[in-house]
C-alpha positions as CSV (number, residue, x, y, z in Angstrom):
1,X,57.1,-103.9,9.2
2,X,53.6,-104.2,11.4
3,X,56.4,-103.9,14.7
4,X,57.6,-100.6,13.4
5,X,54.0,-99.5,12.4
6,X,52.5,-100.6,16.0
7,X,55.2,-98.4,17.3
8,X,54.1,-95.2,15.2
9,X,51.1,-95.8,16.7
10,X,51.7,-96.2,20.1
11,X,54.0,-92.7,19.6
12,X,51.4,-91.0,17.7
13,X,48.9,-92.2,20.7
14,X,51.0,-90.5,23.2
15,X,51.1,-87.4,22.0
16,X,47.5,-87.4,20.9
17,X,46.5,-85.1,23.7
18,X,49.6,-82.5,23.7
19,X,49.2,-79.7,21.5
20,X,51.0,-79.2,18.5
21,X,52.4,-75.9,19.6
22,X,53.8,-77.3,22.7
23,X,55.6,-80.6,21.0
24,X,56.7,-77.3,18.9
25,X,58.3,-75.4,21.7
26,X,60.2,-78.2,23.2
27,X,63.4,-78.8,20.8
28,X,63.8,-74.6,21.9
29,X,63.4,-74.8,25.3
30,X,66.0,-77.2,25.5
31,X,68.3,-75.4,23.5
32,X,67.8,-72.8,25.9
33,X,68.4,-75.2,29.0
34,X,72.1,-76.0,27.0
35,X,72.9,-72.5,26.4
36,X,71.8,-71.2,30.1
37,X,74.1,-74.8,31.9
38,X,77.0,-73.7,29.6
39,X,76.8,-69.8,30.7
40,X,76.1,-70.7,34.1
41,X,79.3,-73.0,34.1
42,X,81.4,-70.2,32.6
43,X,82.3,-72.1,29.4
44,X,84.4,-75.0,30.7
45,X,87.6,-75.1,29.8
46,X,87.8,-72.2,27.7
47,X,88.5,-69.3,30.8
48,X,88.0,-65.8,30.2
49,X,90.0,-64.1,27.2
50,X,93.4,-62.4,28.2
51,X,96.0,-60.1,25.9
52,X,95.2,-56.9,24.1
53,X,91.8,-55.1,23.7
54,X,90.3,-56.5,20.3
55,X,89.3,-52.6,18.6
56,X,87.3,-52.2,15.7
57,X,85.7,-49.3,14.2
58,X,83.4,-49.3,10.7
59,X,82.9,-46.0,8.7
60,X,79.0,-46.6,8.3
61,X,78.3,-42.8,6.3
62,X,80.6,-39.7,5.5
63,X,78.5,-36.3,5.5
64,X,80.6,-33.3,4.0
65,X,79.4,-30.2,5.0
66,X,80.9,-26.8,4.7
67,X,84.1,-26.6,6.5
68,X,83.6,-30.4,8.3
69,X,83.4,-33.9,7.8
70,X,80.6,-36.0,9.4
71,X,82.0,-40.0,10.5
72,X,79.3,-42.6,11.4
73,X,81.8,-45.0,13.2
74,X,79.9,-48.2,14.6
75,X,81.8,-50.7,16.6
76,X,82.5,-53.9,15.2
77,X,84.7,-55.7,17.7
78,X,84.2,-57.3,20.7
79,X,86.1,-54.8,23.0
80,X,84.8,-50.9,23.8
81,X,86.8,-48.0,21.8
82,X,87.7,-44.8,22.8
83,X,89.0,-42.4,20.0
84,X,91.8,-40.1,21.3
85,X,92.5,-38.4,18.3
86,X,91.6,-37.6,14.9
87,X,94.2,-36.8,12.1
88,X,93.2,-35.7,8.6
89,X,95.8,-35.8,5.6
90,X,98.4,-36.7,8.8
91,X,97.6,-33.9,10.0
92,X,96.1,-33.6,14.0
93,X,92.7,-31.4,13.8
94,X,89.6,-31.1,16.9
95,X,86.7,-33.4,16.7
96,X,83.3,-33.4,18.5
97,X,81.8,-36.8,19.8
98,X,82.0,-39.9,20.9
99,X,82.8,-39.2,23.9
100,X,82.8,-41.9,25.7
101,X,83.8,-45.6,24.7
102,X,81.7,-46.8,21.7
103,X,80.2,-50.2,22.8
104,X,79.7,-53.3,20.5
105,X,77.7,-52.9,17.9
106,X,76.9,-49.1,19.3
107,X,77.6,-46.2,16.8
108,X,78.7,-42.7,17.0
109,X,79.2,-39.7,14.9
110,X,82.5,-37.6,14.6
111,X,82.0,-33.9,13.8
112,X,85.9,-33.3,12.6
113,X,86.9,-29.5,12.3
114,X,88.4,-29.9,8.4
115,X,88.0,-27.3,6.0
116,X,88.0,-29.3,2.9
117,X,88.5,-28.4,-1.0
118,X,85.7,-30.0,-3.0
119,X,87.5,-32.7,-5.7
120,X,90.5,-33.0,-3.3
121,X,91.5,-36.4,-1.6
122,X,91.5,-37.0,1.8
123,X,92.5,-39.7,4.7
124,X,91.1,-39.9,8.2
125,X,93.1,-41.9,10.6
126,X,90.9,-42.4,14.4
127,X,93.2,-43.1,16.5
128,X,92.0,-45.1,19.7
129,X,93.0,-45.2,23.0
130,X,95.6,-48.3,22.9
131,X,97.6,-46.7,19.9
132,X,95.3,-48.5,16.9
133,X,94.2,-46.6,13.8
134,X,91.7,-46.9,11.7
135,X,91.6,-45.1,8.4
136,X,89.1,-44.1,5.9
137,X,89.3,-42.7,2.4
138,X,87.8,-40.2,0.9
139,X,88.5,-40.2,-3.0
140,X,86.7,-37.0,-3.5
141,X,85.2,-34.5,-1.3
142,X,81.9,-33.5,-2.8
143,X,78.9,-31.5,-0.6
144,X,76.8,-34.2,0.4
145,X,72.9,-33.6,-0.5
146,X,71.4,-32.6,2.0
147,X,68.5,-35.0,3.0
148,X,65.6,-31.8,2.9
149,X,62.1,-31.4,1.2
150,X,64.0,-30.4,-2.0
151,X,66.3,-33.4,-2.3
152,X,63.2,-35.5,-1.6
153,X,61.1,-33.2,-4.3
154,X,64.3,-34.0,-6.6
155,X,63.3,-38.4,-5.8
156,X,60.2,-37.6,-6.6
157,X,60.9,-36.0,-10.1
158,X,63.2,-38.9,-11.0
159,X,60.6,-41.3,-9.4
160,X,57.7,-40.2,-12.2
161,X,60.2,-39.5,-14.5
162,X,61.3,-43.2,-14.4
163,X,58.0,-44.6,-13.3
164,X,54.8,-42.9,-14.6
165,X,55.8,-41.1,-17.9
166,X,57.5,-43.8,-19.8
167,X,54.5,-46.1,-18.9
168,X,52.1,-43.2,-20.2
169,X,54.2,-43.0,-23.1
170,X,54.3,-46.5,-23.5
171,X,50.6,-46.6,-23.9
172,X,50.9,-44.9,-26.9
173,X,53.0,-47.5,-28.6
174,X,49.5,-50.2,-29.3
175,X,48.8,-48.4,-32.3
176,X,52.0,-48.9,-33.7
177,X,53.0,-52.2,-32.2
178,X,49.8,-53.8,-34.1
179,X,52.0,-52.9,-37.4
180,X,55.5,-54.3,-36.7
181,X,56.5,-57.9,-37.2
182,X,56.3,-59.7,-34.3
183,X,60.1,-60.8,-34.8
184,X,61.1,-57.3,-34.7
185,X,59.1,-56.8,-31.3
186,X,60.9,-59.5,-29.7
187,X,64.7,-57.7,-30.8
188,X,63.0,-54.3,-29.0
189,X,62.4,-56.8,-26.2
190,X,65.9,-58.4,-26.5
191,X,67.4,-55.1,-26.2
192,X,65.3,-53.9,-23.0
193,X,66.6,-57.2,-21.2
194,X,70.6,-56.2,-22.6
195,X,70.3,-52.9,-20.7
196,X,68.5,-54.5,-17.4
197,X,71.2,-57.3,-17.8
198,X,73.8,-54.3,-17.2
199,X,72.2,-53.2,-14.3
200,X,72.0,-56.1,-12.4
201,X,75.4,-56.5,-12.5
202,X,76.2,-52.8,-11.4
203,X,73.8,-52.8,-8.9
204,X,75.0,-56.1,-7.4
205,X,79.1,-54.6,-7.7
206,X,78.3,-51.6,-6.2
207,X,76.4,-53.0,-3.4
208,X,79.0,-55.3,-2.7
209,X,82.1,-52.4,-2.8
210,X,79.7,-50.5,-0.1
211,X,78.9,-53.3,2.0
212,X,82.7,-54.1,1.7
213,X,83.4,-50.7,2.9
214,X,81.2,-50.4,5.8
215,X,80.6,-52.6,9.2
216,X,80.4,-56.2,8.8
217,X,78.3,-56.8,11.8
218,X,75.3,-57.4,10.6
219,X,76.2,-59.5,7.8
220,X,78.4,-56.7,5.5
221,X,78.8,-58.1,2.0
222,X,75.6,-61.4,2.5
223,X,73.4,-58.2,2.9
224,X,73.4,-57.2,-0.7
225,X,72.5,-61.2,-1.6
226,X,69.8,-61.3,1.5
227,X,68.3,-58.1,-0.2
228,X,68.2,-59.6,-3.7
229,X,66.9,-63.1,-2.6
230,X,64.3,-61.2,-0.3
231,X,63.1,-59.0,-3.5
232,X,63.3,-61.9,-6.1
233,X,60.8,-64.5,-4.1
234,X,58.7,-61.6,-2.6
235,X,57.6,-60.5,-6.4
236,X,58.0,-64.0,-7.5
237,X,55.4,-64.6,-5.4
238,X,53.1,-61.5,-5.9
239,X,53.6,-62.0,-9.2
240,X,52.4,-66.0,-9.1
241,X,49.5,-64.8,-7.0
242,X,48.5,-61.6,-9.1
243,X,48.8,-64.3,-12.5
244,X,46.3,-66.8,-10.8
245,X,44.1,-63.8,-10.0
246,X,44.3,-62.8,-13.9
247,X,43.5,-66.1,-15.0
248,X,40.6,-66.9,-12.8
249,X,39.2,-63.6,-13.3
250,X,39.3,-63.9,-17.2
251,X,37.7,-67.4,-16.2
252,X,35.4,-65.7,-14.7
253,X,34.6,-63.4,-17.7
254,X,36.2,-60.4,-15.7
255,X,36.3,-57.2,-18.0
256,X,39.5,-55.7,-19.6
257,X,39.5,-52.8,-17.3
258,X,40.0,-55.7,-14.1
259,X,42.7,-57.4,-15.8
260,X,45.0,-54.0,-17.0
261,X,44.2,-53.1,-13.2
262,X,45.6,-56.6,-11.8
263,X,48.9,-56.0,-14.8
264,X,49.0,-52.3,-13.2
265,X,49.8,-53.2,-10.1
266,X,52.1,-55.9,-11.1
267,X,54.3,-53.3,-12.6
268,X,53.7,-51.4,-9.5
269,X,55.5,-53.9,-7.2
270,X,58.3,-54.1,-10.1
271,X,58.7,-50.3,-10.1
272,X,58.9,-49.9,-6.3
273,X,62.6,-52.3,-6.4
274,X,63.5,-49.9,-9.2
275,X,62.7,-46.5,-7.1
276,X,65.1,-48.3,-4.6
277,X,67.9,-48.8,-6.5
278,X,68.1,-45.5,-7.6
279,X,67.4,-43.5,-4.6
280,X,70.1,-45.5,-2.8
281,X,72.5,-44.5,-5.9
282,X,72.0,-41.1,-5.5
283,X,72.2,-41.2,-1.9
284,X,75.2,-42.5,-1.1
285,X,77.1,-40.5,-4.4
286,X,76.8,-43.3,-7.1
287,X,75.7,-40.8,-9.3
288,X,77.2,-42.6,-12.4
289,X,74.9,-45.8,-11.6
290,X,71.9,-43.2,-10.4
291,X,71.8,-42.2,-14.1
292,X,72.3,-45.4,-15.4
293,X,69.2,-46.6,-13.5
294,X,67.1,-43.8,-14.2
295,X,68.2,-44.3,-18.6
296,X,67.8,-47.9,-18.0
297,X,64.6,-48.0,-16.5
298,X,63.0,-45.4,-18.2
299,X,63.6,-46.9,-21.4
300,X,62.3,-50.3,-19.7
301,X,59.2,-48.7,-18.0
302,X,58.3,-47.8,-21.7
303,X,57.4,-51.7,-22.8
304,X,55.3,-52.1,-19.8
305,X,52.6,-49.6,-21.0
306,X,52.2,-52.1,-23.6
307,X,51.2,-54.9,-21.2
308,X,49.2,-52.8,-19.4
309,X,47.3,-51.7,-22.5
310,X,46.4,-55.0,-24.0
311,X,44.1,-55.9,-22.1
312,X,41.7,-53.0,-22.9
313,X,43.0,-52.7,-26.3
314,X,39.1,-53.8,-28.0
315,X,37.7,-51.2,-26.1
316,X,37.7,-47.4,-25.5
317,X,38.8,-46.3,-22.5
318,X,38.5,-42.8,-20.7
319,X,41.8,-40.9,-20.6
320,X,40.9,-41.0,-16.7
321,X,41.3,-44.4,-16.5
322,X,44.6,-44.3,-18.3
323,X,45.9,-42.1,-16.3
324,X,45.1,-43.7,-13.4
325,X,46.4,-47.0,-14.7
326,X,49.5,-45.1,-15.4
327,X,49.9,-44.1,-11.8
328,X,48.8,-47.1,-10.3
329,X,52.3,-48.7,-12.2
330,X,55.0,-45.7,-12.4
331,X,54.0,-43.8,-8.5
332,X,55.7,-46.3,-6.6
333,X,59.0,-45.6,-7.8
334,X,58.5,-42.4,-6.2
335,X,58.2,-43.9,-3.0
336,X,61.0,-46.3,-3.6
337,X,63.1,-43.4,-4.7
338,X,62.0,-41.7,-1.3
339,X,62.9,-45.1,1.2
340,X,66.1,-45.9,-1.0
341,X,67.5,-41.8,-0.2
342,X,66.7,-43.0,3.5
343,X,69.6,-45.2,3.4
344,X,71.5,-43.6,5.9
345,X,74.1,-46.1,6.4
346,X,76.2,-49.0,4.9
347,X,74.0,-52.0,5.8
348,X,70.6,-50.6,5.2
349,X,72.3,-49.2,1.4
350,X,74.3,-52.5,1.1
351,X,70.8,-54.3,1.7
352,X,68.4,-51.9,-1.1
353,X,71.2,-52.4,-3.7
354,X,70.7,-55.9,-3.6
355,X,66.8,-55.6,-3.7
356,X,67.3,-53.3,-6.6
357,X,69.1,-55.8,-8.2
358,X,67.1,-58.7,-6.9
359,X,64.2,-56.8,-8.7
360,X,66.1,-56.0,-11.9
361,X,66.4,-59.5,-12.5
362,X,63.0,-60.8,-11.7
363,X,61.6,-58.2,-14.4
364,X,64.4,-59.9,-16.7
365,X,62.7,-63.3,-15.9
366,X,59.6,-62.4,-16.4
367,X,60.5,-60.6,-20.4
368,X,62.8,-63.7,-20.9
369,X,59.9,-65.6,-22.5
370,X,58.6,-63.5,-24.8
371,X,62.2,-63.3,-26.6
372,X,61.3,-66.7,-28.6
373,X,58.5,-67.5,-31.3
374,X,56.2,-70.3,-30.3
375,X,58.0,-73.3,-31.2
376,X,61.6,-71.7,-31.3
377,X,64.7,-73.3,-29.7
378,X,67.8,-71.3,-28.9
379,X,68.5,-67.8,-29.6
380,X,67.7,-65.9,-33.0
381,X,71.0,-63.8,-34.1
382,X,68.1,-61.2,-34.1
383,X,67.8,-61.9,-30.4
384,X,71.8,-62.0,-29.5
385,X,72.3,-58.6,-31.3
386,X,69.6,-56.7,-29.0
387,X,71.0,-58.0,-25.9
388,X,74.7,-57.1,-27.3
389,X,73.4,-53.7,-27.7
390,X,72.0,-53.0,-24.9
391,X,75.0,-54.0,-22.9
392,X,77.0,-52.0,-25.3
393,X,74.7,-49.2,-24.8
394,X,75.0,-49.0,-21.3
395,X,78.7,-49.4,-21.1
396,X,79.0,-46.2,-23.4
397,X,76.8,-44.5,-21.7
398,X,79.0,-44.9,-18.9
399,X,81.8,-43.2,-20.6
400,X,79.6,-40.5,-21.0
401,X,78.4,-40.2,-17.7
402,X,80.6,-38.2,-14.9
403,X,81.4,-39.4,-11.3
């Protein structure tokens, strides 16, 4: 035991005057060495690849505009492609674009001469240079919206339609809320979780069917769990850090206006994953799951006002400062509504549905404790009925919803 301690020593005495960034560096540099002694001996033993060209092309986003369709192809295989021709419905029709040979990993877009009927079905076959095709479905032609100040003004409705006004209206529930059993509170709770519940899971499944759909290159279908890991821990975290910031402030004998702005902007960072989600929806034509969001979290967004409320609930706040708690939590889904109808391809739309989700289900952490009593183990029937329904209520408002 003393030998192998002297010999810590003498290591750690060594490196005593290197610094730590350096001793970092080295493990990388001679990674590098390796990689640049294996290029520079042309990967021994392995030659240089021989048979056919290896062509792959990705449908990244479909535009339809009046009498054409719009194909963002990106190349996903290791060999250039060349399309030659373009056939719609089997049927040979002009193009405009790439022109020359799409690299790896480049993309280009196809302006194809098709006068289409809106509602019909179509099939697009590319066919490249060699003889290979690549096809791509279109289940129904619909105008795509056109990405101008009024679709934006339309993200921005929804945005404080979801965001703002169900908070504001939720700040009207404290008188009532002071009245109502605290067991039924936790059912209105139970059900709020059965509806995000439904989300989550739609969100994640479409994400994945687009990511599916789209190129794989950078990571295809692990993009829509990157996105939801990446939004789970970063408002875990804000979360952690705005709670300790809470607590020490009450501590600190903080007023109620400081802690329902801290809760505000909580929200805030909740409601910006939400704006995501449902500007991606709308974007790329999940219009069926757009208005499931925007139901879904409106009716959520409505419980918050209570949270934010609480705080201040002894006292006698200005309508002012209401209002501007209001907006502090509801206006970011605006401007998540406005990045997620940015999504102008697979990857980025495959990555903010899985934020979306990975949001939905930190807000359902975060409500999961206030389903139980103090002292309660399992799950009161009460409790089991309002998550039933809210997952029954979403499903049928599915049915009522049109593609």
């Amino acid at each position: 035991m003393e030998a192998g301690q002297a010999t810590a020593d003498n290591a750690r005495d060594r490196t005593r005057g290197v610094p730590a960034w350096v001793l970092g560096l080295v493990p990388l540099l001679l990674i590098v060495a390796a990689i640049g002694a294996f290029s520079a001996l042309g990967g021994p033993g392995l030659g240089e690849r021989r048979g056919p060209l290896v062509e792959e092309l990705a449908v990244e986003r479909t535009v339809l505009v009046p009498g054409a369709i719009e194909l963002t192809v990106r190349n996903d295989g290791p060999d250039p492609v060349a399309v030659a021709q373009v056939a719609v419905n089997d049927a040979f029709t002009s193009f405009r674009g790439a022109s020359e040979p799409i690299g790896r990993l480049g993309s280009e877009t196809l302006v194809i001469a098709q006068p289409w009927i809106e509602g019909e079905a179509y099939e697009v076959s590319l066919l490249t240079s060699t003889g290979a095709t690549i096809t791509h479905a279109i289940d129904a032609a619909v105008l795509t919206p056109a990405a101008d100040l009024g679709f934006y003004g339309l993200m921005a409705l929804l945005g404080i339609y979801v965001g703002v006004i169900p908070i504001a209206l939720g700040m009207l529930w404290l008188p009532w809320i002071r009245r109502i059993p605290p067991a039924w509170l936790r059912a209105l709770m139970a059900l709020t979780v059965g509806l995000l519940g439904f989300l989550a899971i739609d969100a994640t499944l479409e994400g994945v069917e687009l990511a599916g759909e789209g190129s794989q290159a950078f990571g295809g279908v692990a993009l829509v769990f990157i996105g939801a890991a990446v939004a789970y821990l970063t408002l875990t975290g804000v979360s952690s850090w705005l709670s300790q910031r809470r607590r020490a402030s009450a501590a600190a004998g903080a007023s109620g206006a400081t802690l329902a702005t801290l809760v505000a902007v909580g929200i805030g960072l909740h409601n910006l994953g939400e704006g995501l989600a449902i500007g991606t929806a709308y974007t790329t034509g999940a219009l069926a799951l757009g208005a499931f969001l925007v139901v879904g979290f409106a009716l959520h967004n409505t419980t918050e006002g209570l949270a934010i409320v609480a705080p201040i609930a002894t006292s006698c706040p200005s309508l002012g400062r209401l209002a501007a708690l209001g907006v502090i939590a509801g206006a970011p889904a605006v401007l998540g509504a406005w990045i997620g109808a940015s999504a102008f391809n697979t990857s980025v739309a495959a990555f903010l549905f899985g934020a979306g989700a990975g949001a939905i289900v930190q807000v359902i952490v975060q409500l999961a404790p206030s389903l139980r009593a103090e002292g309660e183990r399992g799950l009161q029937p009460r409790i089991v009925g309002g998550l039933l329904a809210g997952l029954a209520l979403m499903f049928a408002t599915g049915l009522l919803v049109s593609v």
